[in-house]
C-alpha positions as CSV (number, residue, x, y, z in Angstrom):
1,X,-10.1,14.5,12.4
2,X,-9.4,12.0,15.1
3,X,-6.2,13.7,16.4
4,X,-8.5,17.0,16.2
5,X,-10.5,15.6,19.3
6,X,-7.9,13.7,20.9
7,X,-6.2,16.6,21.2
8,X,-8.6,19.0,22.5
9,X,-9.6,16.8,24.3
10,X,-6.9,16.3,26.2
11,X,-6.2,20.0,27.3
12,X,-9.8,19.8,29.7
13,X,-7.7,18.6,32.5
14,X,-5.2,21.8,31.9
15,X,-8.4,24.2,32.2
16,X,-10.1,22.5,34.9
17,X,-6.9,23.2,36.6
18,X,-6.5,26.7,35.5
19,X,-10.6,27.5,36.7
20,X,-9.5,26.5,40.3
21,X,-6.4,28.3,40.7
22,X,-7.9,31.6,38.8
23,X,-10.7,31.2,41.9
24,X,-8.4,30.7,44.2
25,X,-6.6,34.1,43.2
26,X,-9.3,35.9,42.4
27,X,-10.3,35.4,46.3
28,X,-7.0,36.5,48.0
29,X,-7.6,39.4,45.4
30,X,-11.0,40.4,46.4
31,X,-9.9,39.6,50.1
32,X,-6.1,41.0,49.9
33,X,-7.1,43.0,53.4
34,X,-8.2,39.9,55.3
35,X,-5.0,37.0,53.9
36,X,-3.1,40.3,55.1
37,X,-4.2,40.7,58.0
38,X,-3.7,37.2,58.7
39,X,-0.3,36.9,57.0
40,X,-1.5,34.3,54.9
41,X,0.3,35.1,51.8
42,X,2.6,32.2,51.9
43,X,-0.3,30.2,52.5
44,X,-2.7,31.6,49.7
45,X,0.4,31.2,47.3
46,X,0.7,27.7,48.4
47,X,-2.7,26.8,47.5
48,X,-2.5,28.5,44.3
49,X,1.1,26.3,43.3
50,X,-0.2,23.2,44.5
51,X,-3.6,23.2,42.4
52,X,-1.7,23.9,39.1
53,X,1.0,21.1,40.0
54,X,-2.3,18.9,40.8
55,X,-2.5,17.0,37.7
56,X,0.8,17.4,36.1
57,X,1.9,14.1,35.9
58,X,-1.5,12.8,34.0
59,X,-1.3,15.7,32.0
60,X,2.7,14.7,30.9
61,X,1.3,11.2,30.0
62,X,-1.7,12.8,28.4
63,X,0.5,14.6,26.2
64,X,3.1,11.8,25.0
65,X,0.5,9.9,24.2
66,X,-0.9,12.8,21.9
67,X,2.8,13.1,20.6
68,X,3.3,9.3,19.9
69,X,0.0,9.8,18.3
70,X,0.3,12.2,16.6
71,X,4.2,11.0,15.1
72,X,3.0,7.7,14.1
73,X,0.1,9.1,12.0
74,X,2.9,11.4,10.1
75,X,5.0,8.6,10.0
76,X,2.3,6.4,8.4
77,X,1.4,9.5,5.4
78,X,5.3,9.9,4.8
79,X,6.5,6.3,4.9
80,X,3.3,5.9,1.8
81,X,4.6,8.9,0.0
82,X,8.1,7.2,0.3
83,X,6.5,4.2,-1.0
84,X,4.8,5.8,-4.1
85,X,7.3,8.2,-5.1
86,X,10.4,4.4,-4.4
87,X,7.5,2.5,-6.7
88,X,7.5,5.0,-9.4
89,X,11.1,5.1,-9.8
90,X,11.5,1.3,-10.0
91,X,8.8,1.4,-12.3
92,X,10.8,4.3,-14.9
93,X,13.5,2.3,-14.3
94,X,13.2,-1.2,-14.5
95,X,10.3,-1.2,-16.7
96,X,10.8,1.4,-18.7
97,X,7.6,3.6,-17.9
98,X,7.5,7.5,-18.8
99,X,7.2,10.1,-16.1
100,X,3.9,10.6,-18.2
101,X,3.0,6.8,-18.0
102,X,3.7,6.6,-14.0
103,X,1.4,9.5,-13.3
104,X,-1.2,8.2,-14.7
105,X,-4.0,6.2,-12.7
């Protein structure tokens, strides 16, 4: 549940970035006869890169952190799985405990 949030959480910086650079295309669209005129296509395209880049770098951290996160939880559920399924097998083995006798809680 907690990875749920952090997660989505964590792509609100992506969108944010995505609403500005959808505006600023959706202008030179609806003024492609004026940024041509002007010859301001290079600059327009520019804009557009430069927004999307904005917040890359936080977004990378963001997002190892998420993975880190996200491994070490897994980690944690496997490693106790390992743990159970090591314990069960000392127990048939060294105490002589039935497969029966081991699933029982």
């Amino acid at each position: 549940m907690l990875q749920m949030k952090f997660i989505a959480g964590s792509g609100g910086d992506l969108s944010a970035a995505y609403e500005k650079a959808t505006a600023i295309a959706s202008e030179a669209v609806a003024g492609l006869r004026t940024v041509a005129a002007f010859s301001a296509e290079g600059q327009v395209e520019n804009n557009y890169e430069e927004t999307l880049r904005s917040d890359t770098g936080a977004m990378q951290k963001t997002a190892v952190a998420a993975g880190l996160g996200q491994g070490f939880s897994l980690f944690t559920v496997f490693f106790l799985y390992y743990c159970g399924f090591a314990g069960g097998a000392y127990l048939m083995k060294h105490e002589g405990y039935t497969f029966v006798d081991v699933l029982q809680v």
